[in-house]
N, C-alpha and C positions, 0 to 999 in steps of 0.2 A: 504494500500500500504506500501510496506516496499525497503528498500533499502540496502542492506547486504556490507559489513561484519556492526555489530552493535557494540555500545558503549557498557561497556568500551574497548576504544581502544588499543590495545597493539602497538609496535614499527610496527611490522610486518602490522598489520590491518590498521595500522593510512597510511602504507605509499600504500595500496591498495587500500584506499580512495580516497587517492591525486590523483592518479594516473587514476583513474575515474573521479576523474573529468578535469583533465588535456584533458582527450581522449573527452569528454563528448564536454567541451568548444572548442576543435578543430573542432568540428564538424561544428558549427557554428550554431546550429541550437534552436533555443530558446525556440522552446515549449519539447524538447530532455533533453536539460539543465534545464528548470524549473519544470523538475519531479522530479531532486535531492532533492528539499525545500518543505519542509512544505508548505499547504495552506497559512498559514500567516504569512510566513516568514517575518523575516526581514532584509533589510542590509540598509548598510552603502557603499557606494560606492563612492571613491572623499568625493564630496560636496552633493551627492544625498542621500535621504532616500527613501527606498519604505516599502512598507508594501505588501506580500500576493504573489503569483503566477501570476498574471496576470500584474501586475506590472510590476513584474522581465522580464517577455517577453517582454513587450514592452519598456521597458528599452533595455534589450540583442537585439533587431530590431533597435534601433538607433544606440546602439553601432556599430553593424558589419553592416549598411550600410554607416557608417563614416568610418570603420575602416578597410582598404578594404586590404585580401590576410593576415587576421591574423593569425598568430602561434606562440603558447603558449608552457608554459615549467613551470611545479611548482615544488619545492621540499619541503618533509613535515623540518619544524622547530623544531618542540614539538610537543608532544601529552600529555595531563594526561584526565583521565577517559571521558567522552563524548564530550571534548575540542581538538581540532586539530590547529596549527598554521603553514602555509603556508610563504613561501616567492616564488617569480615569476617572469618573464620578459619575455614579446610578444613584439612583432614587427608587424606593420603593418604600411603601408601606408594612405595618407588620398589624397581627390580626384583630388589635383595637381603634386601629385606622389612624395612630400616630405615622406619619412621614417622615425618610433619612434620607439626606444625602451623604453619600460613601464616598471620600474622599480616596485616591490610594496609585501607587506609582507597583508596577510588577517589572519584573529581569525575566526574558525569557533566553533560554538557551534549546536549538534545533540540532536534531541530527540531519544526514547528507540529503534523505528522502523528501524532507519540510517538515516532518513531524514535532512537534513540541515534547522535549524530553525533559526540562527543566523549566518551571515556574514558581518564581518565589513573591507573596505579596504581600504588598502593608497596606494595611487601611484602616482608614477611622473615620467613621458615623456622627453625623451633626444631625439633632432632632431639627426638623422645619415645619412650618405650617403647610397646610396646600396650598396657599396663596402663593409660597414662596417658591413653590416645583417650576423645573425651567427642562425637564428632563419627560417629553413625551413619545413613549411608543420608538418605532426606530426611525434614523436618520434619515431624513427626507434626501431627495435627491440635488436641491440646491445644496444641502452642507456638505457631502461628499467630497472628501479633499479639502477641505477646510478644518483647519484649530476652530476650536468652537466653545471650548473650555474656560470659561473663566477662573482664576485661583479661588477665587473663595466662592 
């Protein structure tokens, strides 16, 4: 199984990767999402470690049954040759209808195929109103290729 565009990444490729996976994790759907990774991937998530493919699903099943009406948004950081660095911010709700936005910056590391074999991430959650959500559904076709992110 392979996964294209493949390392090494140029500016152009690193930010068509993001960019799948941005679409990838909109979807919501975990076993969609964990064809990106290697068998035995690994991450770092928060405080959580997994190891493998089946993991990471059942990991991404907890996630978006807590994390309800999420929409995502990443913009690439860096890239140098099979290393990609991410920063990000979703929103979603949890199941008293309090709203977060998830702050959080991720390292990913590919093997030769495009697969994602390494992902480590940091994040941190700021409660907001609904008022305050700037984070709807996925990316429209005018923001594609565009930063869009604001820091705070």
């Amino acid at each position: 199984m392979s996964r294209p565009p493949f390392p090494p990444f140029t500016e152009e490729t690193a930010r068509i990767k993001v960019q799948a996976a941005e679409d990838a994790w909109n979807t919501r759907d975990p076993e969609k999402v964990a064809l990106a990774y290697t068998e035995d991937t690994v991450w770092r998530n928060r405080d959580e470690f997994l190891t493998g493919r089946a993991e990471v699903v059942a990991f991404l099943r907890r996630k978006w049954d807590r994390e309800l009406d999420y929409a995502l948004r990443k913009e690439l950081w860096g890239v140098l040759g099979n290393r990609i660095a991410v920063r990000f911010q979703y929103e979603s709700r949890d199941s008293s209808g309090q709203w977060w936005r998830s702050y959080g910056n991720e390292q990913w590391e590919f093997d030769e195929s495009g697969l994602m074999r390494r992902r480590e991430a940091s994040i941190n959650d700021v409660p907001i109103s609904e008022a305050e959500r700037r984070i709807f559904g996925v990316r429209g076709e005018d923001e594609r290729g565009v930063d869009v992110l604001p820091i705070f």
